[in-house]
C-alpha positions as CSV (number, residue, x, y, z in Angstrom):
1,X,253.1,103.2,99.2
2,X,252.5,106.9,97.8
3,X,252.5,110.1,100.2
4,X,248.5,110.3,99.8
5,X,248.1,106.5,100.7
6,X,250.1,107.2,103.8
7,X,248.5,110.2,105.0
8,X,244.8,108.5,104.7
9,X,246.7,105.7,106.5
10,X,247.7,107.7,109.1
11,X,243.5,109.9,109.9
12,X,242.3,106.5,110.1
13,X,245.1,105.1,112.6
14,X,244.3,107.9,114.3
15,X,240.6,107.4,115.2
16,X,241.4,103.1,115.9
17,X,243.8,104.4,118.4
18,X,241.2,106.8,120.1
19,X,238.5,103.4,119.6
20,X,241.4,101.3,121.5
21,X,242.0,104.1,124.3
22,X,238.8,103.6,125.0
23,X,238.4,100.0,125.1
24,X,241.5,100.1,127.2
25,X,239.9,102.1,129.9
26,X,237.5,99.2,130.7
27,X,235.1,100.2,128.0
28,X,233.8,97.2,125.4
29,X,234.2,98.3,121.9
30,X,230.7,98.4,121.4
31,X,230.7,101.2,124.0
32,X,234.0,103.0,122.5
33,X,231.3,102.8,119.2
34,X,228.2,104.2,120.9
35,X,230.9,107.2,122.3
36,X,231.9,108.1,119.0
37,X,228.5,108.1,117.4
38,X,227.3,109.9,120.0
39,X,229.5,113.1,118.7
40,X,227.9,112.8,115.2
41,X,225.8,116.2,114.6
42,X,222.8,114.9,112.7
43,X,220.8,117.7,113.5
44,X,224.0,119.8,113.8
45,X,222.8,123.8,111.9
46,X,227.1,123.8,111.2
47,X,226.2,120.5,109.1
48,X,224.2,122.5,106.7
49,X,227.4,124.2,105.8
50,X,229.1,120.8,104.2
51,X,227.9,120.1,100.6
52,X,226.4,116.8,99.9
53,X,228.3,116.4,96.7
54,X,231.0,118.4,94.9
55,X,232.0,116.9,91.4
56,X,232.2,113.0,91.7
57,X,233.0,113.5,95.7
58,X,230.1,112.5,98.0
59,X,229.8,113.4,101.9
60,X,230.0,109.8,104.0
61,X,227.2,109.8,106.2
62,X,226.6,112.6,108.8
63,X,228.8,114.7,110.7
64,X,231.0,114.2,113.5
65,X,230.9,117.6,115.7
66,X,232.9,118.7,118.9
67,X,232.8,120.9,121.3
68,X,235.2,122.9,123.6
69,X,234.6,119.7,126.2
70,X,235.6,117.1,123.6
71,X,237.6,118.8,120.9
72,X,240.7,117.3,122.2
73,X,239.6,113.8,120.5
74,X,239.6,114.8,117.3
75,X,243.3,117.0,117.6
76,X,244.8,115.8,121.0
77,X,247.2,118.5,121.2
78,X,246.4,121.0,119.3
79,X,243.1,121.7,121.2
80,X,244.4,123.7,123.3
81,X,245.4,126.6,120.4
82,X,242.1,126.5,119.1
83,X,240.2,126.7,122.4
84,X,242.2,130.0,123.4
85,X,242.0,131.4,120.5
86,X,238.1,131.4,120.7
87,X,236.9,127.9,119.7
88,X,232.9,127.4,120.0
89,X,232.5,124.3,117.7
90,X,233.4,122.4,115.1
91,X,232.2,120.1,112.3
92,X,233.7,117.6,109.9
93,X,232.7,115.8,107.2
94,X,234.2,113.1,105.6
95,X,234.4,112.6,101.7
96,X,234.8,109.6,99.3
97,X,235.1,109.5,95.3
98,X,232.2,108.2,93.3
99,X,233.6,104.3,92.9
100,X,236.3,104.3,95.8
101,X,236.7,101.1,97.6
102,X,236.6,101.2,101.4
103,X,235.5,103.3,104.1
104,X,238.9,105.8,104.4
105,X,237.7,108.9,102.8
106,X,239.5,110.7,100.2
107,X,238.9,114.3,101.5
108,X,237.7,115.3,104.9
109,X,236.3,119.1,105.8
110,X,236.7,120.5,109.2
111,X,234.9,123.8,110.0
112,X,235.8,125.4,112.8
113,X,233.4,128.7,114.5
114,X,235.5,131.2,115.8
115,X,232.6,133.2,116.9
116,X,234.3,136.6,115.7
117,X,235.8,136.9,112.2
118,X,239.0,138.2,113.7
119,X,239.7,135.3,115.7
120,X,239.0,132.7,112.7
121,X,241.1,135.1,110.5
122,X,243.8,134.7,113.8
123,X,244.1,131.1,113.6
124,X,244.5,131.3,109.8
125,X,247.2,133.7,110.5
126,X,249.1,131.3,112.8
127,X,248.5,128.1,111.0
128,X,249.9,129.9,107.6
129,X,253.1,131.8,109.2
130,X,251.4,135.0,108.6
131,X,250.6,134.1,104.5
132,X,246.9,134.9,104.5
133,X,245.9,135.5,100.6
134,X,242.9,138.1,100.8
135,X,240.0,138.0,98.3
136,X,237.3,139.9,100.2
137,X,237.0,141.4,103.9
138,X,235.6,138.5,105.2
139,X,237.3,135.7,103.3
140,X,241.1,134.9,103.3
141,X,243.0,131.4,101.8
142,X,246.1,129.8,102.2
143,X,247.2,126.8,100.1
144,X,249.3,124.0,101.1
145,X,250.7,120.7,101.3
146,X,247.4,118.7,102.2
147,X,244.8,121.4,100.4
148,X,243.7,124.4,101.7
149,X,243.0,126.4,105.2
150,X,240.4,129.3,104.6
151,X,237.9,131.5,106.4
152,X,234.4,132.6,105.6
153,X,233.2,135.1,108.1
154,X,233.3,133.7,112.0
155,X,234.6,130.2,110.5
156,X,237.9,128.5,110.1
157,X,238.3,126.2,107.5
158,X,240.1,123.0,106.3
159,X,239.8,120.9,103.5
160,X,242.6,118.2,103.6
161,X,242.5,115.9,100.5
162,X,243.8,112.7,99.8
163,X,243.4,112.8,96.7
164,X,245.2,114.1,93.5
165,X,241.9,114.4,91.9
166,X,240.1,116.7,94.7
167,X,238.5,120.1,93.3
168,X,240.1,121.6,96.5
169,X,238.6,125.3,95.4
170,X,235.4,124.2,94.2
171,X,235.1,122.7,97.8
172,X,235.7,126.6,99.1
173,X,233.5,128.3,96.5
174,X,230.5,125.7,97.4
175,X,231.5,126.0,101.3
176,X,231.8,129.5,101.3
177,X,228.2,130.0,99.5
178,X,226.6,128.0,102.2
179,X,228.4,130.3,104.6
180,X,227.5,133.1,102.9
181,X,223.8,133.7,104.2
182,X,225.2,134.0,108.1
183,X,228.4,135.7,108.4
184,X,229.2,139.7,107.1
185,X,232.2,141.1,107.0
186,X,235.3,141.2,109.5
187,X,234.3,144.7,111.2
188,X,237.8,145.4,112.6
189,X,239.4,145.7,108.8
190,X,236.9,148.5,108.0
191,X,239.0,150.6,110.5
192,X,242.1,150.6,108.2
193,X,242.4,153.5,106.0
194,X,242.1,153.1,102.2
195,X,245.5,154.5,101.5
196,X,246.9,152.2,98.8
197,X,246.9,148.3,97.5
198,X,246.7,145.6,100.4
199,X,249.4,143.1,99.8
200,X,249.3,141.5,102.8
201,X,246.9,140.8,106.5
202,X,248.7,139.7,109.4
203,X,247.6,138.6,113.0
204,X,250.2,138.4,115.5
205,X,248.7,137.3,118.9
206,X,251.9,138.8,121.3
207,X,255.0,140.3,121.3
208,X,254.7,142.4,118.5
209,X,258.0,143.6,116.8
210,X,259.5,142.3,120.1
211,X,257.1,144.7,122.8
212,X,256.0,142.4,125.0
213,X,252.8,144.3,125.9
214,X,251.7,144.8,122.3
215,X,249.5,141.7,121.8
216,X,246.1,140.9,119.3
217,X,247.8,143.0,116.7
218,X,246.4,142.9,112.8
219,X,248.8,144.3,110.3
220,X,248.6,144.7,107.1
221,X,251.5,145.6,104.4
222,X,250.5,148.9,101.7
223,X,251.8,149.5,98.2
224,X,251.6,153.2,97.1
225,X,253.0,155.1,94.8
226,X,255.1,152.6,94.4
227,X,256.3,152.5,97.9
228,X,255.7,149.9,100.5
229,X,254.2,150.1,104.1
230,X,252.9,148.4,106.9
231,X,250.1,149.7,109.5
232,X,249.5,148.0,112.4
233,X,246.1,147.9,114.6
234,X,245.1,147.6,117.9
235,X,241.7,147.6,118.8
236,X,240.3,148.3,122.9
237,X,238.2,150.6,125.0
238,X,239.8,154.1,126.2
239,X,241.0,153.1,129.5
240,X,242.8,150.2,127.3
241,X,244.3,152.4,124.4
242,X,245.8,155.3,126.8
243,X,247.6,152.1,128.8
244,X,249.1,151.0,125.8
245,X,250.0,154.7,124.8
246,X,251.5,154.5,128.2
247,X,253.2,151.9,127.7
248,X,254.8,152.8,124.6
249,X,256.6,155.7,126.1
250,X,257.9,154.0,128.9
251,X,259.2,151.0,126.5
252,X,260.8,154.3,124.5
253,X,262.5,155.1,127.5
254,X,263.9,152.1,128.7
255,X,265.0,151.4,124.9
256,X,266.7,154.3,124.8
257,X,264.7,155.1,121.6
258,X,263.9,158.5,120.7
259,X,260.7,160.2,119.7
260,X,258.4,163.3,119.7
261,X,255.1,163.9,120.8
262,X,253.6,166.4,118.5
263,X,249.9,167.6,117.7
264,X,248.0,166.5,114.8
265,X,244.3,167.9,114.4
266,X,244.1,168.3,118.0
267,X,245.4,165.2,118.9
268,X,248.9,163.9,120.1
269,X,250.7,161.3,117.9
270,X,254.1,160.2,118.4
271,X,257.1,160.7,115.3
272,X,259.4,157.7,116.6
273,X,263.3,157.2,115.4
274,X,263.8,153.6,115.8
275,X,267.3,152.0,115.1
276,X,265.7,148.5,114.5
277,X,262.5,149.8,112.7
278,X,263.8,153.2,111.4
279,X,261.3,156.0,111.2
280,X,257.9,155.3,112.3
281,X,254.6,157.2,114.1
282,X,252.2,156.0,116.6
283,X,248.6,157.3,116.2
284,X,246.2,156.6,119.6
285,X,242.8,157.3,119.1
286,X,240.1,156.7,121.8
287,X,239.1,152.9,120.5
288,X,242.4,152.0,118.9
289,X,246.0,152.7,118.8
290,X,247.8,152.5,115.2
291,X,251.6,152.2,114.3
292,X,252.6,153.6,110.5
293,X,256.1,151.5,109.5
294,X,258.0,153.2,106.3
295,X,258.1,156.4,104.9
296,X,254.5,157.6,103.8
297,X,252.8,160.7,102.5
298,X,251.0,163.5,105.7
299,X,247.5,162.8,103.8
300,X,248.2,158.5,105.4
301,X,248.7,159.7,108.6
302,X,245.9,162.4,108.0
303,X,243.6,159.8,107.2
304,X,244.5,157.4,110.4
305,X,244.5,160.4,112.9
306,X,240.5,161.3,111.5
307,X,239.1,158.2,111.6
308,X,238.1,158.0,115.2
309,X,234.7,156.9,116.1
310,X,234.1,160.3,118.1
């Protein structure tokens, strides 16, 4: 049996066991049945998002959608992550090749709604260790073993394949398309400076670099001038920002790690020496606190310290 045969093997086994638990609670099949239809989103607006056909793949019926309530049927498990990282609703659609025998499909599409770009482009982030290719500022990619993971706007995206055969990127040009028309850009990435070549777009949920207060972080990783950088991001209200400030200086203390507080176009910024992270400054603004990693040009820091929203 090839790797493909087995992993189709294995989504199907998957929804006979949930049939079964359900039988096994008392329930007839014909009622575990009725349950499982009942999920299917034929009116479902997310449905409009999954093409009918793409090359000589055609969708298998309607839907199947979840909510927050029932989302642990379709990933027992892994609900959990999705629902706290802002789950609202999914959709999947299942896929067979013009001619296939049977009713296992070859490729199946799960979009997931985030309900804010940033969180979609957070579980990316997670689900790809951190290796989120970027081709717009509302669309980001990862390939891997079983296809790709992508997002489009407010929506997470799957497309697992089965098949050696599956136009995995026309699938994400076609899906993305359909997207297209509702979402607009991921607001939070127009905050970062254009100082140089993005390489790289990072979410790290907690513990960033290893502070324990520093959570919901987006980095992203500079070339310029042929030097690399990373800036990181924090985004809150001012009560918010000036008690991570706050609690930046006392971690400074307690680490032992020295730094300055000096003025910078009427604001206070913070030059940092750092034995694990080397030479660093931390910018707080009244919506959002930034941290420049690496050696960079005054006119980078310039740029971060004027682009408050005051």
């Amino acid at each position: 049996m090839s790797l493909l045969q087995a992993l189709r093997l294995f989504v199907v086994g998957n929804v006979l066991i949930v049939g079964m638990g359900l039988s096994a609670e008392g329930q007839s099949s014909e009622s575990a049945l009725v349950r499982i239809q009942a999920t299917e989103a034929k009116t479902d607006p997310m449905e409009s998002f999954l093409p009918e056909k793409v090359g000589k793949f055609t969708r298998m019926g309607a839907a199947r959608a979840y909510t927050k309530d029932n989302l642990y049927e379709y990933i027992d498990g892994h609900a959990e992550f999705f629902i706290s990282a802002g789950f609202n609703h999914l959709v999947v659609g299942d896929y067979s090749a013009t001619g296939s025998e049977g009713d296992v499909p070859d490729i199946i599409v799960e979009i997931y709604d985030m309900m804010k770009g940033i969180q979609a482009f957070g579980v990316l982030s997670d689900e790809s260790g951190g290796e989120t290719g970027e081709s717009s500022q509302s669309s980001f990619g990862t390939d891997n073993a079983q296809g790709i993971n992508f997002t489009s706007g407010r929506y997470f995206i799957k497309v697992l394949s089965f098949s050696a055969e599956a136009p995995i990127r026309l699938f994400q040009e076609q899906i993305s398309l359909k997207v297209g028309s509702v979402y607009s850009k991921i607001p939070e990435f127009s905050r970062f400076p254009d100082v140089g070549k993005v390489v790289k777009t990072r979410f790290i949920r907690e513990s960033y670099r290893g502070m324990s207060f520093l959570k919901d972080v987006i980095e992203r990783k500079y070339i310029a001038d042929g030097k690399s950088f990373d800036i990181s991001m924090v985004l809150g209200n001012r009560d918010e920002i000036k008690k991570i400030t706050e609690s930046f200086v006392e971690y400074f203390g307690q680490s032992g790690v020295k730094y300055s507080a000096v003025e910078n176009s009427g604001r206070t910024i913070y030059k940092v020496q750092d034995q694990y992270e080397g030479d660093w400054t931390l910018i707080p603004l009244s919506d959002a606190i930034f941290g420049v990693y690496g050696v960079v040009d005054a006119a980078v820091i310039a740029k971060i310290v004027n682009a408050s929203k005051e």
